[in-house]
TORMARFI-339516 format. One record per residue (C-alpha): residue in three letters; x, y, z; residue number from 1. Coordinates in steps of 0.001 Angstrom, whole numbers, plus 500000, padded with zeros to 6 digits. Layout:
BEGIN
code->ALA; px->X; py->Y; pz->Z; pos->NUM
...
//
This chain:
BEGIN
code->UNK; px->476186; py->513758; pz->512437; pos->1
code->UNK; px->479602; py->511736; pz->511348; pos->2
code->UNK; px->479425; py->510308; pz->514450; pos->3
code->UNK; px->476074; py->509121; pz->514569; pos->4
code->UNK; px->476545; py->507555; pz->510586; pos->5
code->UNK; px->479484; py->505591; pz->512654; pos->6
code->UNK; px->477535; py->504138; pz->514979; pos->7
code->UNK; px->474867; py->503104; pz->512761; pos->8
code->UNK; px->477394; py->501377; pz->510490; pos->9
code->UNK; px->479405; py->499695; pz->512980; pos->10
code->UNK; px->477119; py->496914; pz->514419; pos->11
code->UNK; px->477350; py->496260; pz->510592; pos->12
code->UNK; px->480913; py->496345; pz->510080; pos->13
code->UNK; px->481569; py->493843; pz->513305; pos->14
code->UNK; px->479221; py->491555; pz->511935; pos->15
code->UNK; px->480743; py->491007; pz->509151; pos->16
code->UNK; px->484330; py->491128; pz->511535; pos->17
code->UNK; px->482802; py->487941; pz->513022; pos->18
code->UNK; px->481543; py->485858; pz->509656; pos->19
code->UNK; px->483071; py->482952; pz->508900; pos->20
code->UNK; px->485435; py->482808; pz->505502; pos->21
code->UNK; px->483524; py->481101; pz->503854; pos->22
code->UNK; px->480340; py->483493; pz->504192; pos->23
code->UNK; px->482693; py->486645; pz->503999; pos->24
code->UNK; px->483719; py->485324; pz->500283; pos->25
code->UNK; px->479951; py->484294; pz->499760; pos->26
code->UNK; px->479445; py->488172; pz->500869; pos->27
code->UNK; px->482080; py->489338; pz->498523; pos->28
code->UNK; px->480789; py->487417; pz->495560; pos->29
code->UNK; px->477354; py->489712; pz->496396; pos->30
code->UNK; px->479919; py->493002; pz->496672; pos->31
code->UNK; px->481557; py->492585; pz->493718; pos->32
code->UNK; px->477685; py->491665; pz->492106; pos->33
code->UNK; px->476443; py->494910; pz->492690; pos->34
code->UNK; px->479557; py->497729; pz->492950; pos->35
code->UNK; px->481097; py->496094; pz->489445; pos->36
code->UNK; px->478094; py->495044; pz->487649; pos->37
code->UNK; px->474596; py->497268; pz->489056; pos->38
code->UNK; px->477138; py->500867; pz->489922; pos->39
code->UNK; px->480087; py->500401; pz->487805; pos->40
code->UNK; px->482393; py->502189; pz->490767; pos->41
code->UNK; px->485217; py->503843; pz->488847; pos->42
code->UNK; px->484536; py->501772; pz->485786; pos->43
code->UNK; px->486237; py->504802; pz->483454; pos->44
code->UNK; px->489319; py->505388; pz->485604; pos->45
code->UNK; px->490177; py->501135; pz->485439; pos->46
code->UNK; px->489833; py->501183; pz->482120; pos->47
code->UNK; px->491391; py->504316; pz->481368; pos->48
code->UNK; px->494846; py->502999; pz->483434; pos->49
code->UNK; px->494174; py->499541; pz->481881; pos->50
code->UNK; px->494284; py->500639; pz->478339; pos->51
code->UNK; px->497360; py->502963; pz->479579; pos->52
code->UNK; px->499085; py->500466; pz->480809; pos->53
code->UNK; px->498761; py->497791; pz->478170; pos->54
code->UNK; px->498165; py->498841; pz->475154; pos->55
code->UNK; px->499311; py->495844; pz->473328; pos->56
code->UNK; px->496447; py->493644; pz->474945; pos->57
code->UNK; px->493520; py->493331; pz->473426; pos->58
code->UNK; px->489923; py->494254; pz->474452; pos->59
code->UNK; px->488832; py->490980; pz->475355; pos->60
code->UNK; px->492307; py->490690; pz->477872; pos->61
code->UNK; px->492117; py->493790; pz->479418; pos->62
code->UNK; px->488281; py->493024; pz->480232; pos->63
code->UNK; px->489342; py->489669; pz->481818; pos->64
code->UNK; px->491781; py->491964; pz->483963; pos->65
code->UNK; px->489191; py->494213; pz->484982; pos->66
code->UNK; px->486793; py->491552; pz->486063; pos->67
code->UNK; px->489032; py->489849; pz->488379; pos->68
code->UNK; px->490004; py->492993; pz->489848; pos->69
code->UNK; px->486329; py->494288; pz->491030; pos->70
code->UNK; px->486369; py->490562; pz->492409; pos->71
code->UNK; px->489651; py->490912; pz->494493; pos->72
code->UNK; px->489196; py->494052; pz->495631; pos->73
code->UNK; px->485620; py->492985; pz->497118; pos->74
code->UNK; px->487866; py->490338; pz->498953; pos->75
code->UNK; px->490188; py->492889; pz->499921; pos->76
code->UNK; px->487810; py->495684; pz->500973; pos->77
code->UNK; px->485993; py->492699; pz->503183; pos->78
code->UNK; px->489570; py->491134; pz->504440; pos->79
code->UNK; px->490455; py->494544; pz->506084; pos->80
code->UNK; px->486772; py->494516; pz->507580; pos->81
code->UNK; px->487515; py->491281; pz->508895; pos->82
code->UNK; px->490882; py->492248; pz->510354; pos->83
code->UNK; px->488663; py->493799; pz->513536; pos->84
code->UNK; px->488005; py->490216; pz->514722; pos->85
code->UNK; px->490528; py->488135; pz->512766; pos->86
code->UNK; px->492132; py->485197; pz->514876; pos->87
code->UNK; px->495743; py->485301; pz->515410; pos->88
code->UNK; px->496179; py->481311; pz->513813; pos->89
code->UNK; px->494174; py->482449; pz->511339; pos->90
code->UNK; px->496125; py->484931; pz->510554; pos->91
code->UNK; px->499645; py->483016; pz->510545; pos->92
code->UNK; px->497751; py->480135; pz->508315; pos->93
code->UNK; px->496694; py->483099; pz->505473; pos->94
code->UNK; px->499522; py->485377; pz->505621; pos->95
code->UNK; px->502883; py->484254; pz->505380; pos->96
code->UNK; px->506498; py->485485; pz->504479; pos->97
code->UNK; px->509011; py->483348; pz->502480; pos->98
code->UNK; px->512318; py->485379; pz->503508; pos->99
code->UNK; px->510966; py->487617; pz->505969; pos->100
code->UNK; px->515424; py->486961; pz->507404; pos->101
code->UNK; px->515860; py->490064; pz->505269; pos->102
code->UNK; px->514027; py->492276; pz->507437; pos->103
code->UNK; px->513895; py->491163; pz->511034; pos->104
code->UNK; px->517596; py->490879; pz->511056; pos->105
code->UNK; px->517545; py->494882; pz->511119; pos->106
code->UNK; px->514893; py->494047; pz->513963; pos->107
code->UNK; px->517054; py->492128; pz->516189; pos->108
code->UNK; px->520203; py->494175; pz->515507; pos->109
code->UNK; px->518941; py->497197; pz->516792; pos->110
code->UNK; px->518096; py->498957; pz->513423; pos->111
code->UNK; px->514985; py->500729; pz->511923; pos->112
code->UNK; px->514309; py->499821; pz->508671; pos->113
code->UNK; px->512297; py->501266; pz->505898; pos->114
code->UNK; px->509864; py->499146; pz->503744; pos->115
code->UNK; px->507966; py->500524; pz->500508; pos->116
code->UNK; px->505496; py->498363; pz->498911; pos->117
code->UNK; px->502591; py->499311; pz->496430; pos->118
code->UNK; px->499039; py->499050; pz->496544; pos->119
code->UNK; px->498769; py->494957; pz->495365; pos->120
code->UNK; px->497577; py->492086; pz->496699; pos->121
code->UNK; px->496422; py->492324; pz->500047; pos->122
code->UNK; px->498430; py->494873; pz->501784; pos->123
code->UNK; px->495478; py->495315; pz->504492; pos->124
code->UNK; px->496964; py->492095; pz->506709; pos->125
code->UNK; px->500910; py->492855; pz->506093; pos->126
code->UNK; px->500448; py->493647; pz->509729; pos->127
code->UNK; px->501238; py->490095; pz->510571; pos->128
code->UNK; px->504573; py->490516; pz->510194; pos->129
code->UNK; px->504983; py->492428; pz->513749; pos->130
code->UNK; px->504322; py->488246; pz->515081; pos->131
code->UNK; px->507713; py->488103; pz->513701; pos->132
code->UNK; px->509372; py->491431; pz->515252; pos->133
code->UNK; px->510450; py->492450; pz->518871; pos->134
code->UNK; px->510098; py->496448; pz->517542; pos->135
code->UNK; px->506846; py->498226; pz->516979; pos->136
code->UNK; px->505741; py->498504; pz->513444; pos->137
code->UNK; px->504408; py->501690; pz->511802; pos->138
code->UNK; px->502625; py->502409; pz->509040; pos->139
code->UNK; px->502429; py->505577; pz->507327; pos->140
code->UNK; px->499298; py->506635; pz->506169; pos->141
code->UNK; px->497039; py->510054; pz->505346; pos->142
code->UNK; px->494450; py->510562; pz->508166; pos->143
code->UNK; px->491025; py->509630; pz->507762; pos->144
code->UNK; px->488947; py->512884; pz->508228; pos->145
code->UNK; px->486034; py->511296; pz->509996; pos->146
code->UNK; px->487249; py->510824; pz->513283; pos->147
code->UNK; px->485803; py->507649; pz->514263; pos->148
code->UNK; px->486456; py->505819; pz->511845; pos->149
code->UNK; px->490027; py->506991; pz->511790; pos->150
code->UNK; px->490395; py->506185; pz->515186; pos->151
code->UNK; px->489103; py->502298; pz->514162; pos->152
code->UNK; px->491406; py->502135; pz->511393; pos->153
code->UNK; px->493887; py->502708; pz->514202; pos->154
code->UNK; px->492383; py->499982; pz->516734; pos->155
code->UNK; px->492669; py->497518; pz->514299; pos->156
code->UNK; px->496440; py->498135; pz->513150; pos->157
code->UNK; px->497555; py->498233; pz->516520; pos->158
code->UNK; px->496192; py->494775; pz->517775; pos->159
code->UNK; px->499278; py->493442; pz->516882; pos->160
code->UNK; px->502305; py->495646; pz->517834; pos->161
code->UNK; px->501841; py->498365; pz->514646; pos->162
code->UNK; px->501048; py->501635; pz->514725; pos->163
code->UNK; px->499695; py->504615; pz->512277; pos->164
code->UNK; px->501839; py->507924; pz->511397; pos->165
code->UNK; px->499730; py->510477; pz->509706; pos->166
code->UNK; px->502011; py->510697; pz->506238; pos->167
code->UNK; px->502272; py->515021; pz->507257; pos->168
code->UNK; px->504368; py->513766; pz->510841; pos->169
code->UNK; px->506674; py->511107; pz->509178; pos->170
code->UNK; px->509212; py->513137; pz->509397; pos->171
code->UNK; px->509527; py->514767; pz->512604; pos->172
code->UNK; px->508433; py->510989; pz->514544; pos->173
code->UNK; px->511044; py->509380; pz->512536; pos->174
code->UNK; px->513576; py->511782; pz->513198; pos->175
code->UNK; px->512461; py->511758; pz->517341; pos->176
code->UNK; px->512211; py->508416; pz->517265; pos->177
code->UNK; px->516196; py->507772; pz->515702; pos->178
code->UNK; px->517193; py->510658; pz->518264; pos->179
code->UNK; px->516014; py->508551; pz->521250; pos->180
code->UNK; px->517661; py->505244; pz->519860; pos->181
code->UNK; px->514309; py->503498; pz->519390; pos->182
code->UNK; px->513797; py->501425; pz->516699; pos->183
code->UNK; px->510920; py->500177; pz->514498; pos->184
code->UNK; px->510121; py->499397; pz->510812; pos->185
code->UNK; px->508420; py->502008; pz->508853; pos->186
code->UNK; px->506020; py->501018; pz->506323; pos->187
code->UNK; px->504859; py->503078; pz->503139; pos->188
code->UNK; px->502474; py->502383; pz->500553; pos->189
code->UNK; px->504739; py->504738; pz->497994; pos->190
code->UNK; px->503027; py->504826; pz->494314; pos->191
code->UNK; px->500470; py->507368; pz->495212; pos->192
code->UNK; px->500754; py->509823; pz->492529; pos->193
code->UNK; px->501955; py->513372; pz->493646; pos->194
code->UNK; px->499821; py->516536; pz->493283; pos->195
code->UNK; px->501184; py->518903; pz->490556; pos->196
code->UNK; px->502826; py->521110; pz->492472; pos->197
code->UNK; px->504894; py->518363; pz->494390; pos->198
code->UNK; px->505851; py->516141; pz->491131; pos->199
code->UNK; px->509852; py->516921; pz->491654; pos->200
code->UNK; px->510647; py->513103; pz->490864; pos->201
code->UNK; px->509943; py->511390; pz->487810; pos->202
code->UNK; px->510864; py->507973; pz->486486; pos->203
code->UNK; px->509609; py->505136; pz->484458; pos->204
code->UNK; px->506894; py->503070; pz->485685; pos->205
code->UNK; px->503688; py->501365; pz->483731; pos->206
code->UNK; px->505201; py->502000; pz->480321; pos->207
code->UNK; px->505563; py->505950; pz->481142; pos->208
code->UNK; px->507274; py->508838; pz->483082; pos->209
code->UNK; px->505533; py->509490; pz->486336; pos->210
code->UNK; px->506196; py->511134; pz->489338; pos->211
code->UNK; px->506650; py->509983; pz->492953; pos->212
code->UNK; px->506766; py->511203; pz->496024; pos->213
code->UNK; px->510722; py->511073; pz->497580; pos->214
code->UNK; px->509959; py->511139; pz->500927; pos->215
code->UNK; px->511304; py->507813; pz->501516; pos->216
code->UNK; px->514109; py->508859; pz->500383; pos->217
code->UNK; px->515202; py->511713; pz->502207; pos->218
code->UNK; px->514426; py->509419; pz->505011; pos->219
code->UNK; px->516817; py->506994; pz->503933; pos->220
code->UNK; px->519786; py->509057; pz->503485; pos->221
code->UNK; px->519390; py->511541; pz->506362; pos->222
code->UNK; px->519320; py->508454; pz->508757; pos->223
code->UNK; px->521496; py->505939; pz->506859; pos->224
code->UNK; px->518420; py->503726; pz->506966; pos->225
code->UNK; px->517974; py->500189; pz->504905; pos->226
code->UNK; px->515460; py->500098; pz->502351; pos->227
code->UNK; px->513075; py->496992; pz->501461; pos->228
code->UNK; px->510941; py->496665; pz->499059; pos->229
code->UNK; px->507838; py->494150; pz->499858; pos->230
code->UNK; px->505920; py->491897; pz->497585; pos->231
code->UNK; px->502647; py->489956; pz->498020; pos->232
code->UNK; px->501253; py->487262; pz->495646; pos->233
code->UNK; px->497750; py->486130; pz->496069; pos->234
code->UNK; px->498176; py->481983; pz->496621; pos->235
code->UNK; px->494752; py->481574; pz->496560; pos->236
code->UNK; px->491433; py->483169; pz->497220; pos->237
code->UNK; px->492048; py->484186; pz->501118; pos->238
code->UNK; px->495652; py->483162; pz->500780; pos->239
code->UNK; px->498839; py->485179; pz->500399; pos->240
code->UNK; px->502468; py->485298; pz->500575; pos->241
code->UNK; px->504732; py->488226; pz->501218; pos->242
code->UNK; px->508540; py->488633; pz->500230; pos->243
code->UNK; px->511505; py->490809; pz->500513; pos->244
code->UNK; px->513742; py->492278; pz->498236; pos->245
code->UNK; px->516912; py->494595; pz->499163; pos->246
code->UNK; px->517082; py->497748; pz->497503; pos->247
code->UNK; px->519469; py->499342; pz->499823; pos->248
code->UNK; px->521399; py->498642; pz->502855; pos->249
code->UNK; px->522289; py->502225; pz->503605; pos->250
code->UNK; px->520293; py->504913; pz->501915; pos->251
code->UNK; px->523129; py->507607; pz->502355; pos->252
code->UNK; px->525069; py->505354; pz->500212; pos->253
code->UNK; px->522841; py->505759; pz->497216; pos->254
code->UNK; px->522598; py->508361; pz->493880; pos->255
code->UNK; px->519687; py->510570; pz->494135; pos->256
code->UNK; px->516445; py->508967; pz->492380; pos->257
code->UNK; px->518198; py->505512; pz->492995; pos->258
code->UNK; px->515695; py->503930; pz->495826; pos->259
code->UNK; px->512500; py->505351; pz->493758; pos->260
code->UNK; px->513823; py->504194; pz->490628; pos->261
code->UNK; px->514399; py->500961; pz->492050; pos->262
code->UNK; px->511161; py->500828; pz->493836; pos->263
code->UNK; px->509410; py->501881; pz->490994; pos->264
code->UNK; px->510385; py->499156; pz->488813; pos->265
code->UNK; px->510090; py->496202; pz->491239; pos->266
code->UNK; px->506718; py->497212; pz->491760; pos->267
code->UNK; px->506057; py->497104; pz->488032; pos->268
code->UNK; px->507695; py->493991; pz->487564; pos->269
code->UNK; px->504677; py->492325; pz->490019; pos->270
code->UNK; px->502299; py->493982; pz->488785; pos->271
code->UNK; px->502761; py->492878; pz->485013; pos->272
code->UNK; px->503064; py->489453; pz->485990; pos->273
code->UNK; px->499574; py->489441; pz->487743; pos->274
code->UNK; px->497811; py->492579; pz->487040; pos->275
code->UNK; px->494460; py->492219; pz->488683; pos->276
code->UNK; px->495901; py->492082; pz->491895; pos->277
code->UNK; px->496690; py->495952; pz->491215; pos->278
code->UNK; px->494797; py->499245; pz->492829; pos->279
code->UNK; px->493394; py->500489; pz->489569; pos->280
code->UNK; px->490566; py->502809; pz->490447; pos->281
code->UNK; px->493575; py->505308; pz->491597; pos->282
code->UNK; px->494273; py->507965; pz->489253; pos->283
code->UNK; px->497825; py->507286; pz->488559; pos->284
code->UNK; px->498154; py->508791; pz->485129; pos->285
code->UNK; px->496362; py->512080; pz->486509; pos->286
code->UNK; px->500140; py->513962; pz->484975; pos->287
code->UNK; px->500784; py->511797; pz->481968; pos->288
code->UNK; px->502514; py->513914; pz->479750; pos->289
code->UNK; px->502949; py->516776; pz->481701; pos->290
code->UNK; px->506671; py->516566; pz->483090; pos->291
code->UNK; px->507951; py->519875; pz->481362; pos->292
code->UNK; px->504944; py->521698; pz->482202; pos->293
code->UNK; px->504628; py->520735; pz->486003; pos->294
code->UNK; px->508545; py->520988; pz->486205; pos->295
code->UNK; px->508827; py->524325; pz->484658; pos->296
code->UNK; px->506230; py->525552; pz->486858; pos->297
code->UNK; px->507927; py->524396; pz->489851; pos->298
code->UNK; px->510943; py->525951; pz->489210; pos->299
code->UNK; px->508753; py->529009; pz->488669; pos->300
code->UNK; px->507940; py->529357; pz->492199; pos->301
code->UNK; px->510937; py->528700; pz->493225; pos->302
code->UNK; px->511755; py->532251; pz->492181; pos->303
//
């Protein structure tokens, strides 16, 4: 049945691949019509990590917020559509990197790299860096359970040199991968909140103690690994440039909670300065003010 709701859908989906900008932003406009203003699609959990966020705003602010988001995330929902058929110029012309130096030095010196970024801007087309890399690219990501669209998601990353890692194998490739001297840049999207029982690692972030995952890391310091962090701001509608910041040039070299912390408020320091560019239907303050609990029942099963 999954399979046949695929390949009633796709026709679709490469039609919209093949629109021209223009008509895929006259197509958004529509999108962003009827999921913001007809369904409301997670109206309650914006505005919930809106008001969480910033409470020193005021209602009319935080509405202007939450109306340009719905709008760019149409864009970005139809940008990663477009991504099946997206030209290669067109791609260099939308996409660009102001020090991208930082990162493809590790490229050309024989080095893997790490590079943590959030879910801003348009983090869908960040695959355009690998035009600027001799290694292959990988992002990690949790597996799609529908198989063929999973298997798409993969098509389209790897058109240019990148490849997927389901999030549960990071490890163990990474660790294959350093054993048999090849190289690549790993690529996490690393604010996802943490279920309860994995919520080790807390720090400040939004205004508030919240966990992340450390999986990054423990990467970092068992391989001695560099650590980026990468930042997009939206130019325009369509339009974006990426940039790099060093938080570490050997992870092993670091205190433990020093990369996240650092991540963590780099991240923030974006998003404040243009918030609608921000993932807010995720449920980031799921734990809010549950550290002692969560941590106390941790070290209960430890036991």
């Amino acid at each position: 049945m999954k399979a046949i709701v695929f390949w009633l859908f796709y026709p679709l989906l490469w039609l919209i691949s093949i629109l021209p900008f223009k008509g895929l932003y006259l197509l958004s406009d529509f999108c962003y019509f009827v999921i913001y203003k007809v369904i409301g699609y997670r109206k309650k959990v914006v505005r919930y990590n809106l008001k969480t966020t910033f409470p020193e705003k005021s209602k009319e602010e935080l509405h202007t917020i939450e109306r340009k988001f719905y709008s760019h995330l149409c864009d970005m929902f139809l940008e990663m559509i477009k991504s099946m058929n997206i030209k290669k110029e067109d791609l260099l012309e939308r996409y660009q990197f102001s020090n991208k130096e930082l990162i493809t030095k590790y490229d050309k010196e024989g080095q893997s790299s790490l590079l943590m970024m959030g879910h801003y801007a348009s983090y869908e087309w960040i695959f355009a860096l690998q035009l600027s890399m001799e290694n292959p690219g990988y992002g990690v990501y949790k597996k799609i359970k529908h198989k063929q669209f999973d298997n798409l998601i993969r098509k389209i990353r790897s058109r240019w040199n990148t490849y997927l890692i389901d999030s549960k194998d990071t490890m163990r490739f990474i660790r294959k991968n350093e054993s048999e001297n090849k190289t690549g840049c790993y690529g996490f999207v690393a604010d996802q909140s943490p279920r309860f029982h994995r919520a080790r690692y807390w720090t400040q972030f939004l205004g508030h103690e919240l966990p992340f995952f450390t999986g990054v890391e423990r990467i970092a310091k068992e391989f001695k690994l560099p650590v980026l962090y990468y930042g997009t701001e939206k130019i325009k509608r369509g339009y974006y440039k990426g940039s790099f910041q060093l938080i570490t040039p050997d992870g092993s070299q670091t205190e433990d909670g020093e990369i996240m912390t650092n991540y963590a408020a780099a991240l923030e320091a974006q998003i404040r300065k243009n918030p609608e560019y921000y993932l807010w239907t995720h449920k980031r303050f799921k734990l809010l003010g549950k550290k002692e609990e969560v941590l106390s029942e941790i070290n209960k099963s430890k036991k």
